[in-house]
C-alpha positions in Angstrom: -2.5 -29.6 -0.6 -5.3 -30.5 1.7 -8.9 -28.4 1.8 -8.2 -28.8 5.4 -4.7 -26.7 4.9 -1.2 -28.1 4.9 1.1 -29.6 7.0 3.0 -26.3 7.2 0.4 -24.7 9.1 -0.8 -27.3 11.2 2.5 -28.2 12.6 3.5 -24.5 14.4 6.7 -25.6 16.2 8.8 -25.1 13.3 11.6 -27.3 14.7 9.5 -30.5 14.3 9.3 -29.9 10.4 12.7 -31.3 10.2 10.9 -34.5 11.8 8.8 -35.5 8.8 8.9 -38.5 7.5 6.4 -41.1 5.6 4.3 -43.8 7.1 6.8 -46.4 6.0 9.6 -44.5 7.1 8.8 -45.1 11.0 8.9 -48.9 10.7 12.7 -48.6 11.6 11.4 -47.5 15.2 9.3 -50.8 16.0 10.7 -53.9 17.3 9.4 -57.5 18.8 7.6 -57.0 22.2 7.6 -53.0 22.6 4.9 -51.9 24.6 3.2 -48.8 22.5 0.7 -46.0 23.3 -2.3 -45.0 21.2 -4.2 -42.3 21.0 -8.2 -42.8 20.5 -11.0 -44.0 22.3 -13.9 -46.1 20.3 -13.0 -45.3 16.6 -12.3 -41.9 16.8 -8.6 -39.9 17.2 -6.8 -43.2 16.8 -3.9 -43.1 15.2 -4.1 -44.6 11.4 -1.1 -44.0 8.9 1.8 -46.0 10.9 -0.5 -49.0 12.0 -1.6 -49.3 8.5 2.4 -49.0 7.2 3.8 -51.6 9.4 0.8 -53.9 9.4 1.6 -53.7 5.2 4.9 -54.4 6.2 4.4 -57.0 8.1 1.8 -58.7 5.9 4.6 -58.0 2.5 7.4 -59.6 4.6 5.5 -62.9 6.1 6.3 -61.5 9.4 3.2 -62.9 10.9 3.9 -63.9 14.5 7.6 -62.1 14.5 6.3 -58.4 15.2 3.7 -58.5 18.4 3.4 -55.3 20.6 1.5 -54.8 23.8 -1.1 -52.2 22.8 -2.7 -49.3 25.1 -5.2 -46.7 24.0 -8.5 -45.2 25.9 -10.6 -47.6 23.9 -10.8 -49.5 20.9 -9.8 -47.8 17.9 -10.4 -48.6 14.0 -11.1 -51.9 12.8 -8.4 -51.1 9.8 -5.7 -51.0 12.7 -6.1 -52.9 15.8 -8.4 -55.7 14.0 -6.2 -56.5 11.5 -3.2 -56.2 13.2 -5.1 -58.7 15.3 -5.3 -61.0 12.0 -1.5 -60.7 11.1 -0.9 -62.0 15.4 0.5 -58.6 15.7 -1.2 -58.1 18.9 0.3 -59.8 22.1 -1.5 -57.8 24.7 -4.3 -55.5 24.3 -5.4 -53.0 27.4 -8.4 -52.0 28.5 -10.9 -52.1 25.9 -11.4 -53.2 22.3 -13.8 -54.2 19.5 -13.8 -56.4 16.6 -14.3 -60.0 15.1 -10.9 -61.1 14.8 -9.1 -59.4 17.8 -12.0 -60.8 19.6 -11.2 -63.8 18.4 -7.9 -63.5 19.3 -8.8 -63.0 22.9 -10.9 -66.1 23.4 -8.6 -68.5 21.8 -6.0 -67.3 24.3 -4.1 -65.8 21.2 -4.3 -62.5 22.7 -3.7 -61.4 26.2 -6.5 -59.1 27.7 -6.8 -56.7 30.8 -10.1 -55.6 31.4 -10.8 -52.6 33.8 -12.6 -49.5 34.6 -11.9 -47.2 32.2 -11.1 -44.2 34.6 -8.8 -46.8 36.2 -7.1 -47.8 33.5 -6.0 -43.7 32.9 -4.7 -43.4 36.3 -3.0 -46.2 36.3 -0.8 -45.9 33.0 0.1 -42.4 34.7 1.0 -44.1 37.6 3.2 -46.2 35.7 1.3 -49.8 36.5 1.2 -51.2 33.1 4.9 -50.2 32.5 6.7 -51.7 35.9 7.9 -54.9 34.2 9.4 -53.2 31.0 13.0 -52.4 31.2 12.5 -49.0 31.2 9.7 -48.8 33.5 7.8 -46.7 30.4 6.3 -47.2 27.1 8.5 -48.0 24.1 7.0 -45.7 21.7 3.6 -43.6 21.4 1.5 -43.4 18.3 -0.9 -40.0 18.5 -3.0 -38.4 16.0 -3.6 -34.6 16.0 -5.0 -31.8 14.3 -2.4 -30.0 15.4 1.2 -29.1 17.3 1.2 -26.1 18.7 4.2 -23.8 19.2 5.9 -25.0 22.4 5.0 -28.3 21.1 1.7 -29.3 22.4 -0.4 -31.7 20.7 -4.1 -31.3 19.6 -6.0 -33.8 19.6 -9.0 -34.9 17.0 -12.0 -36.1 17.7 -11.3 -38.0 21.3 -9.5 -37.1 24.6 -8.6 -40.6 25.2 -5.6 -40.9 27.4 -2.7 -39.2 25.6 -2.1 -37.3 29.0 -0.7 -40.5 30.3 0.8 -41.9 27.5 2.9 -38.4 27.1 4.1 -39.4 31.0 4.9 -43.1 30.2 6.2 -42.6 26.9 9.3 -40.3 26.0 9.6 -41.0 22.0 6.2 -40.4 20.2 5.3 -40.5 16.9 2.8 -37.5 15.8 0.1 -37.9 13.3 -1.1 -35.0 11.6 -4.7 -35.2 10.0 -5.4 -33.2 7.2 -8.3 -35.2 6.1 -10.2 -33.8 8.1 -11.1 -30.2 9.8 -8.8 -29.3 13.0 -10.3 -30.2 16.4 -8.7 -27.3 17.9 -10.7 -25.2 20.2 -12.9 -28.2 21.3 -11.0 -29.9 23.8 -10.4 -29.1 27.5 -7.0 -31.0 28.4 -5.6 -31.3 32.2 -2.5 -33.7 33.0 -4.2 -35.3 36.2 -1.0 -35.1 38.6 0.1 -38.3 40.5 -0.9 -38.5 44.4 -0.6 -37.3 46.7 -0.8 -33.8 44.5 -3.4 -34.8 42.4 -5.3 -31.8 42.0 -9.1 -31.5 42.3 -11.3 -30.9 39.5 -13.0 -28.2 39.7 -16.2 -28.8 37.0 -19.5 -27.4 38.0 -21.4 -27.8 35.3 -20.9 -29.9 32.3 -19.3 -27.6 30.2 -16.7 -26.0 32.7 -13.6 -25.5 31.1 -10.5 -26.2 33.5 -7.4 -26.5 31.1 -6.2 -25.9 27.9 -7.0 -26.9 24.6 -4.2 -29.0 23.9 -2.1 -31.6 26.0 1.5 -29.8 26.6 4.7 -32.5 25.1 8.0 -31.9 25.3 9.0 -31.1 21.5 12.3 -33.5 22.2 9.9 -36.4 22.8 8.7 -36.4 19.3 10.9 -38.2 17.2 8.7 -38.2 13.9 5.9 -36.7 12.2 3.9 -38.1 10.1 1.3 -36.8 7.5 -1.9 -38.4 7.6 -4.8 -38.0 5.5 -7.6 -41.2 6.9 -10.7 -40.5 8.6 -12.3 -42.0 11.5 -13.7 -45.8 10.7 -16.5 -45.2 13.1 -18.9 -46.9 14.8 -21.2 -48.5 12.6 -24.6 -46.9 13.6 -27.3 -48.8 15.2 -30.5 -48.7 14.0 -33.6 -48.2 16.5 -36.0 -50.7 16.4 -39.2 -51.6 18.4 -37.5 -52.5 21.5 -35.4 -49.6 21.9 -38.3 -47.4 21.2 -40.3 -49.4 23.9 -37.0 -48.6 26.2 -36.6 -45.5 25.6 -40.0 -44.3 26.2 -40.3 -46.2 29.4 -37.1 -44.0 30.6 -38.8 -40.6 29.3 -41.8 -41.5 31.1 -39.8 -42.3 34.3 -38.0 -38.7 33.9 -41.3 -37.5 33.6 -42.6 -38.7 37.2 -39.5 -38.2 38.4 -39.9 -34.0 37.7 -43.3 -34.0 39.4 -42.1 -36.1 42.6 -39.5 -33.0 42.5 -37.0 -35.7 42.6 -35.2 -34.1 39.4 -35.0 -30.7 37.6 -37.3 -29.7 34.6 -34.0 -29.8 32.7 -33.1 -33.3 34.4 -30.0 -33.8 35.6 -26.8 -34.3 33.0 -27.4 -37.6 30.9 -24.5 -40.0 30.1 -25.8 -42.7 27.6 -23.4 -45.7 26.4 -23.1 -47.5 22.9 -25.8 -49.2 21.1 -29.2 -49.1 19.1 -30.9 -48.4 22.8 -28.7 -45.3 23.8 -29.4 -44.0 20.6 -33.1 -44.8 21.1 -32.8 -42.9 24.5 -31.3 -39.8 23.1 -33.3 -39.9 20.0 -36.5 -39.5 22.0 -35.5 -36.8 23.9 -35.2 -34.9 21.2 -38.4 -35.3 20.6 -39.7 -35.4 24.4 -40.5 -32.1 26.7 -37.5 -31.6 28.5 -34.9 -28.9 27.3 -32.1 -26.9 28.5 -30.9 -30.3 28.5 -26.5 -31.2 29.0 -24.8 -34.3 28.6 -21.5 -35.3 30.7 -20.5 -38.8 29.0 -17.6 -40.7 27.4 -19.1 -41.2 23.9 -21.3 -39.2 21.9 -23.2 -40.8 19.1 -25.2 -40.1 16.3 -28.6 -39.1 17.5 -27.0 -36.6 20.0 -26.5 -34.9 16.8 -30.4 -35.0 17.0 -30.7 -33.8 20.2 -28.5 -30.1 19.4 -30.4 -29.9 16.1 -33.9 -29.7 18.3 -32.5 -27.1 20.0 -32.8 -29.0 23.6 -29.4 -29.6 24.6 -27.4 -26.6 26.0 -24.3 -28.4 26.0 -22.4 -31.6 26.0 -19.0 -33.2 27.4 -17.5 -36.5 26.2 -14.4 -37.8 26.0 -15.0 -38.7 22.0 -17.1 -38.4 19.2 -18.4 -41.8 18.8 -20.2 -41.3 15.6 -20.4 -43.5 12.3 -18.6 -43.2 9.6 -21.4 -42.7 6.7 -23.8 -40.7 8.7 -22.4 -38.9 12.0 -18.7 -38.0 10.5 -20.1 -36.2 7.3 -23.0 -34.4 9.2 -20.5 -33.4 11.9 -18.3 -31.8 9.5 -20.7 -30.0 7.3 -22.3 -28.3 10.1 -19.0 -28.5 12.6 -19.6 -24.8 13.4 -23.2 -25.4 14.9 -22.0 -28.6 16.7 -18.7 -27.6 18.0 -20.3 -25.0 19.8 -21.9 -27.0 22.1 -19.4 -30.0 22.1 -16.4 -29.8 25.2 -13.8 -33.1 24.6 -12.1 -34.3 27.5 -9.5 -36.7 28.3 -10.5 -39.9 30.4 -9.0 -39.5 33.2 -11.6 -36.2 33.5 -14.5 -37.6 31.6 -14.7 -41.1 33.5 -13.5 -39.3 36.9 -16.3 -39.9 39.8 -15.4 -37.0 41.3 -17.3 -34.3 38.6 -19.9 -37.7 38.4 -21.1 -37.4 41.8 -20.9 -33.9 41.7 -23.2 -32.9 38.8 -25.5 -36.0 39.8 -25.0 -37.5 36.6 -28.0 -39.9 35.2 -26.1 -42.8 34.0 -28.0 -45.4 31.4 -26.0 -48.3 29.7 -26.6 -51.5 28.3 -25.1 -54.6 29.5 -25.5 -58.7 28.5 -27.6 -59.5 31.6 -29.3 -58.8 34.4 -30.1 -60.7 37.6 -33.1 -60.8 39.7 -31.2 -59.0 42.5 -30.3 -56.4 39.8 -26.2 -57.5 39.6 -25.2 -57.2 35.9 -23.2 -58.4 33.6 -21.5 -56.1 30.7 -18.8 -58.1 29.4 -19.1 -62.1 28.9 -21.4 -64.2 27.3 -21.6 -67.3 29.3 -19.4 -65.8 31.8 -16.2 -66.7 30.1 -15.9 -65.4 26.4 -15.2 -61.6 26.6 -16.8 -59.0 23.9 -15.4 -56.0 24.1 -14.6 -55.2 27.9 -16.3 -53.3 30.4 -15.7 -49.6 29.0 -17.2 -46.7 31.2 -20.0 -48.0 32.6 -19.0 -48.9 36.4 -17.6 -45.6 36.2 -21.1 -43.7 35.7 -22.9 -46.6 37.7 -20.9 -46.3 40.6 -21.0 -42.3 40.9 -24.0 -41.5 39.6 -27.1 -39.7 40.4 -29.5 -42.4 38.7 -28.3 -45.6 37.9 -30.3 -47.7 34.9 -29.2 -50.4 33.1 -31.4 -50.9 30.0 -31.6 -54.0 27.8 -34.0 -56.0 25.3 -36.1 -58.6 27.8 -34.9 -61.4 25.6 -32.4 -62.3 22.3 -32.8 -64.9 20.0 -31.0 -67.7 20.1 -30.5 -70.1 17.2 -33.4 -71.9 17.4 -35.6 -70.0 19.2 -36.7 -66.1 18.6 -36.7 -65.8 22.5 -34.1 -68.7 23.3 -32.2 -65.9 26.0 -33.8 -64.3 28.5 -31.7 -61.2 29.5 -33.1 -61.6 33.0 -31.3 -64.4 35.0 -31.3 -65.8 38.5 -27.5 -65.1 39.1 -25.6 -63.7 36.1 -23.0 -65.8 35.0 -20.2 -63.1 35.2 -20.8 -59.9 37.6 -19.6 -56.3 36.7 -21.8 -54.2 38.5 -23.3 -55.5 42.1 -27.0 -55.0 43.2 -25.3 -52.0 45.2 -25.4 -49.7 42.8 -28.3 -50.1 40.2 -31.5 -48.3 40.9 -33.6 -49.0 37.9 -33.3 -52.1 35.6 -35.5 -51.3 31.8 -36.3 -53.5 29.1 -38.8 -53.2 26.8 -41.4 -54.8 29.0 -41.1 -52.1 31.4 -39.3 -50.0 34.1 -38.3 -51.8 37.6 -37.3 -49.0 39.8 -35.6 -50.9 43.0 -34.3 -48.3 45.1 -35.2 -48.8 48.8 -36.0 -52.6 48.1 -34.6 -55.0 49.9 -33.2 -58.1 47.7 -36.2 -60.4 47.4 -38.1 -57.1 46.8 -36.5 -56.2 44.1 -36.6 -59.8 42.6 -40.5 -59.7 42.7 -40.3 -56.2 41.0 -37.4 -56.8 38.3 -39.6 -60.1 37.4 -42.9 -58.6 37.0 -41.6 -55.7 35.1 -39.0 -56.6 32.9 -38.8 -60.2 32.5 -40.4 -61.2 29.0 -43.7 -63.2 29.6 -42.2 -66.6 28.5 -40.0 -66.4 31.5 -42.3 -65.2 33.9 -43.3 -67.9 35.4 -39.9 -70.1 35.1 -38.1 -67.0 37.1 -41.2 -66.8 39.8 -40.8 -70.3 39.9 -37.0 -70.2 41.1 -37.5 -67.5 43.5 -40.1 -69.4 45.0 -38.7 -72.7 45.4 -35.0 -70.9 46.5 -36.8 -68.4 49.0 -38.6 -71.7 50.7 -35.5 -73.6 50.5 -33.0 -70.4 52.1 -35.3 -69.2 54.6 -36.2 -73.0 56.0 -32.2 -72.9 56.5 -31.7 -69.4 57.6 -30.1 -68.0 55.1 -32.5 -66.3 53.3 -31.5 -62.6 52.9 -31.0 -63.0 49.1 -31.8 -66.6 48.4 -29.8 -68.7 45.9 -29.6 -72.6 44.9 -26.1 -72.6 43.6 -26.9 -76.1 42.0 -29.9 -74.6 40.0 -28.6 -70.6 40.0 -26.8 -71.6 36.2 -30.0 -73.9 34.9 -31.3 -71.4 32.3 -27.2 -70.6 31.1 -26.2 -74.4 31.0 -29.9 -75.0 29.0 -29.1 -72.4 26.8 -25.5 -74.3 25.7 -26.8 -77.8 26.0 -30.1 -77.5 23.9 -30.4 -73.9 22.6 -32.6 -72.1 24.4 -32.7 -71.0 28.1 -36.5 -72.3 28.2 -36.3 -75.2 30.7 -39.2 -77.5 31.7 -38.5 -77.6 35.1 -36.0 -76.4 38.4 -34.8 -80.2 38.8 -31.1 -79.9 39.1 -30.8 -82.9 36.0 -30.8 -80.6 32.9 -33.5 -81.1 30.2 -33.0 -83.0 27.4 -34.6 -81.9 23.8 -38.0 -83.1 23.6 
């Protein structure tokens, strides 16, 4: 028996008890090239029992290669599933989102087929039945989803993410049910709505960020479920991110911003609901507003990480909505659990389709902050491939809070290190070598230099300002450089609204993978050699 209580009186639809079965028992289920929905989004409420059986089986059998599935969750999920089913070339397509060595890996050596989208996107569109229009049966082959519980009429109750098990539950009709009983139930945390397809799609009526408008489970058909399945793992996590220097120097540039931004009367004393992505410099950026002046504070997001722990415990934060509970496994998990009482009160879990949505977005004027790989001097970014071409982990949430939002910031160090020189990338480009999010919908670029607010600036504008405030100084004068020479050379042919040299735009990227660092002599279109 678990401390968490048994399986007995978790699962409440007594019929299902006649579904139980072991891990190992499901393998019969899976076959080559089924398509198969997971629950989860970032490591947390992914399913963790079954992956772990059939990637045993296929690693006892030498089934390598034999058994690959086309894989669809909210997120990524646990490294102990989806990266090492990666490793066994389990994985032949992998939507929206994912993270790990080896399935990234995967990806770039064309081993692995990837979809990248908007994550509020990607929801609606498994609903809509998209990703399923070239199987056989127009659906999902089989869903994997991990619960804390099934209610009576069958409903399932999800753990510590939202993720997109509404959709799943319309594109799948067998599912496999995990129920955790390593950990405590989620139930009672969760606000669930089953978005309806267009043109009845209903509207979503949340006010404030923690407006409840469903229920707290997500209703299944009990004859859907074809097994259930005891599971006893916790959340992997997300390894946690310490703060350093730099994201200190970030953060406070924001809370400063915040700051002005209260006396211009621009924003609230209790600013406007925060959403804050992934990293060492969200965490940063939560971690010092828990120790800034503002309170009454509320957070409408997609992940909630470790410091926003912090932030309930200073008794600023009045409430919170996420679509998971993105915290690590040593630190966040354990703390969260030993004080879930405290923190559950203020925590609302949403599926993605509502979390991401830009309707509630626009409507609470959300202040969106993320982090991506670079910037531009027109303020386009880039969140999703180094070089342009080798992906990371995909482009998540954050178009869907930069599109909608209230305030806009993208926040990253001025410069990374490459492998021969501390500075050797400069995070500040002429032209980013891969564009997620266009010039049109940034308002304040941050780095630990300093704070370039661009709103109302015309392009060139905004170069001078992103330039003087963020660049670091060793690229200064190389950037000032190019936007000189290219604003002479546009404007002389009329065609200097946002000047570019397309033979020169790529110097500092193509530098950077000739000789190492992105620190070139000079804007001659001949590349430098090593001196």
């Amino acid at each position: 028996m678990s401390e968490y209580g048994t399986l007995q009186e978790r699962v409440r639809c007594r019929s299902l008890l006649d579904r139980v079965m072991k891990p190992e028992e499901t393998i019969q289920f899976f076959k080559d090239g089924m398509s198969l929905g997971w629950s989860g989004f970032t490591p947390a409420g992914y399913p963790k029992a079954v992956p772990i059986a059939l990637a045993d089986h296929v690693e006892k059998n030498h089934l390598q290669g034999k058994m690959r599935f086309s894989i669809f969750s909210g997120a990524s999920v646990g490294a102990e599933t989806e990266d090492r089913w990666a490793t066994l070339d389990m994985i032949d397509r992998r939507w929206p989102y994912q993270t790990g060595k080896n399935i990234a890996a995967g990806i770039n050596e064309g081993r692995i087929r990837m979809g990248d989208k908007h994550l509020s996107l990607f929801a609606q569109d498994l609903g809509y039945g998209f990703y399923t229009k070239d199987t056989q049966s127009g659906k999902l082959d089989l869903a994997i989803i991990e619960v804390s519980a099934i209610t009576e009429d069958g409903g399932l109750v999800p753990t510590s993410s939202g993720g997109v098990i509404p959709e799943i539950l319309m594109a799948c009709d067998r599912v496999i049910v995990e129920v955790n009983l390593g950990q405590p139930s989620f139930e009672g945390m969760h606000d669930n709505i089953v978005c309806n397809n267009p043109p009845h799609r209903q509207v979503l009526a949340i006010t404030r960020a923690d407006s409840r408008i469903g229920t707290s489970y997500v209703p299944c058909d009990p004859a859907k479920i074809i097994a259930v399945v005891e599971s006893r793992y916790r959340d992997n996590g997300r390894a946690f991110s310490e703060q350093d220097t730099t994201s200190e120097a970030i953060a406070n540039h924001i809370i400063d911003f915040f700051t002005h931004e209260v006396k211009a009367g621009r924003l609230p004393k209790n600013l406007l609901p925060l959403q804050s992505g992934v990293g060492s410099i969200a965490n940063a950026v939560i971690g010092g507003l828990a120790k800034g002046p503002f309170t009454n504070l509320s957070v409408y997001t997609e992940v909630l990480q470790d410091t926003m722990l912090d932030l309930i415990d200073s008794g600023k934060l009045d409430c919170a909505s996420s679509c998971s509970l993105s915290l690590s496994k040593d630190e966040g998990f354990p703390r969260f659990f030993a004080n879930m009482d405290k923190y559950s009160g203020k925590i609302l879990l949403r599926p993605l389709a509502v979390s991401n949505a830009p309707e509630p977005i626009r409507r609470l004027g959300v202040i969106a902050m993320n982090t991506p790989v670079e910037i531009d001097i027109y303020a386009h970014a880039n969140s999703t491939l180094v070089g342009g071409t080798r992906m990371i982990n995909g482009i998540g949430g954050s178009g869907d809070f930069l599109r909608n939002g209230f305030l806009k910031i993208m926040h990253t160090p001025s410069s990374r290190p490459s492998k021969i020189d501390p500075n050797g990338i400069t995070c500040v480009v002429p032209h980013c070598s891969h564009i997620d999010h266009t010039e049109h919908d940034l308002d304040c670029v941050v780095t630990e230099q300093g704070l370039a607010d661009v709103r109302g600036m015309a392009p060139k504008e905004r170069a001078k300002r992103i330039i003087e405030k963020c660049a670091h100084p060793d690229y200064k004068p190389i950037l000032s450089e190019y936007l000189e020479i290219a604003t002479k050379d546009c404007i002389a042919r009329k065609v200097g609204h946002e000047p570019q040299l397309w033979d020169r735009a790529f110097k500092m990227q193509l530098n950077l993978a000739q000789n190492g660092t992105m620190k070139i002599k000079n804007w001659d279109v001949k590349i430098d050699l090593c001196e």
